[in-house]
N, C-alpha and C positions, 0 to 999 in steps of 0.2 A: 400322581405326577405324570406328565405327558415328555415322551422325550422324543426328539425327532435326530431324524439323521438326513443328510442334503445327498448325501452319495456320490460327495465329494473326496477325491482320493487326492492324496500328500502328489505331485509331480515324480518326486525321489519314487515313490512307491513303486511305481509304471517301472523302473529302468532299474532296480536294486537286482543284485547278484549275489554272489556268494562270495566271503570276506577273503581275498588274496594279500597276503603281504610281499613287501620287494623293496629290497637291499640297495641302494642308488649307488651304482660308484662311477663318476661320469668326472670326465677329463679330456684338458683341451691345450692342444700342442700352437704355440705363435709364434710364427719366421716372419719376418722383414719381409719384403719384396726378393731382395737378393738371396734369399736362402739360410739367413745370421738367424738365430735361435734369440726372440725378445727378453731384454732384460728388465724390462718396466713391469708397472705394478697391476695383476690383475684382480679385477671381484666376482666372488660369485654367490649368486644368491636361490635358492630354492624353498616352494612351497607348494602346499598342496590346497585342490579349493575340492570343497565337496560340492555334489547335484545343487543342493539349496543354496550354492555362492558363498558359504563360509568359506574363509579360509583359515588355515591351518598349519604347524609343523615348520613358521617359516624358520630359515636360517642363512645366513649371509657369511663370506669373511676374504677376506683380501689377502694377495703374498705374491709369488715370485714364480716362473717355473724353476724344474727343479735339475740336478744335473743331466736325466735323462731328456731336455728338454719339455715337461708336460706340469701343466696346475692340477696339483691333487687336492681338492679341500674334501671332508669325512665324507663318510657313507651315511647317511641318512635312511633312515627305515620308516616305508609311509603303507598304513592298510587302504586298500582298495574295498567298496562294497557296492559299487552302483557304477553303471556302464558311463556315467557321466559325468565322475572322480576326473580327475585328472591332477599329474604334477605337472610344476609350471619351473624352469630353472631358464637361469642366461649367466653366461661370462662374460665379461668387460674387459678390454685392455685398454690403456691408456697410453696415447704416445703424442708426441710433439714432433710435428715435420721441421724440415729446418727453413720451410716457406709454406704458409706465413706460420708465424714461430706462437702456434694457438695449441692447445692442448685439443687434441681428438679420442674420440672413444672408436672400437671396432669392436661389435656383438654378434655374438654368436645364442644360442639359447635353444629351445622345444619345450614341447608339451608329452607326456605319456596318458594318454588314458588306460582306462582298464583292459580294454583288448590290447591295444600296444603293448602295455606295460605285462600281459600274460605271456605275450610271445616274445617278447625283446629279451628276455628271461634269462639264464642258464637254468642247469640243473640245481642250484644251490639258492636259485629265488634271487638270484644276483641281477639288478641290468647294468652292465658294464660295457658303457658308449664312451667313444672318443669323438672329441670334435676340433675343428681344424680355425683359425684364424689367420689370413696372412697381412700385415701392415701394410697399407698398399705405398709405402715407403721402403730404401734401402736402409742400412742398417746407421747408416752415415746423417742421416734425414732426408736426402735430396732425391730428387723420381728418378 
């Protein structure tokens, strides 16, 4: 039996690391233009793509901030093994000006890859980001 080999190496292969896990708890504060803390509905969505473009671990869910002002949706736990992992999240808010009277989105969102996501860290494997949106409206609807 004749067996050949090309000497062809997997992409992934080139950039694999050593498997790091991390604990996602990432949170996003929404004011009005005027400083009024948003009462509309936001979503969020997070997933992870591996080197080879799968994707993975997605998870999505919509709600309100909360009395401290801030959208907390769960912590999600994603392994890292290739310098070319990354997660992928964004938040959405949804508001309506009071001209013209159209439903708008404000996004916010990143990416973590493996070196990001090693240093963005705590001691606890935690990354815990805050991210900020402001409605480029007052709280009334009008600029």
């Amino acid at each position: 039996m004749l067996v050949s080999y090309s000497g062809c190496e997997d992409e992934c292969d080139k950039t694999e690391m050593p498997t790091i896990s991390k604990e996602f708890s990432l949170f996003v504060q929404v004011k009005y233009q005027d400083g009024v803390l948003f009462d509309g509905k936001i979503d969020f969505e997070i997933f992870k793509m591996y080197c080879n473009g799968k994707q993975t671990g997605y998870f999505s869910g919509s709600g309100s901030l909360n009395q401290s002002g801030y959208f907390i949706w769960g912590t999600p736990t994603y392994n890292f093994s290739n310098e070319d992992d990354y997660v992928q999240f964004k938040f959405t808010a949804y508001h309506t000006p009071f001209y013209p009277a159209v439903e708008q989105t404000e996004i916010v969102g990143g990416k973590f890859n493996y070196a990001q996501a090693e240093t963005a860290s705590n001691e606890y494997d935690e990354i815990n980001k805050t991210y900020y949106i402001t409605i480029p409206t007052n709280s009334d609807g009008t600029k």
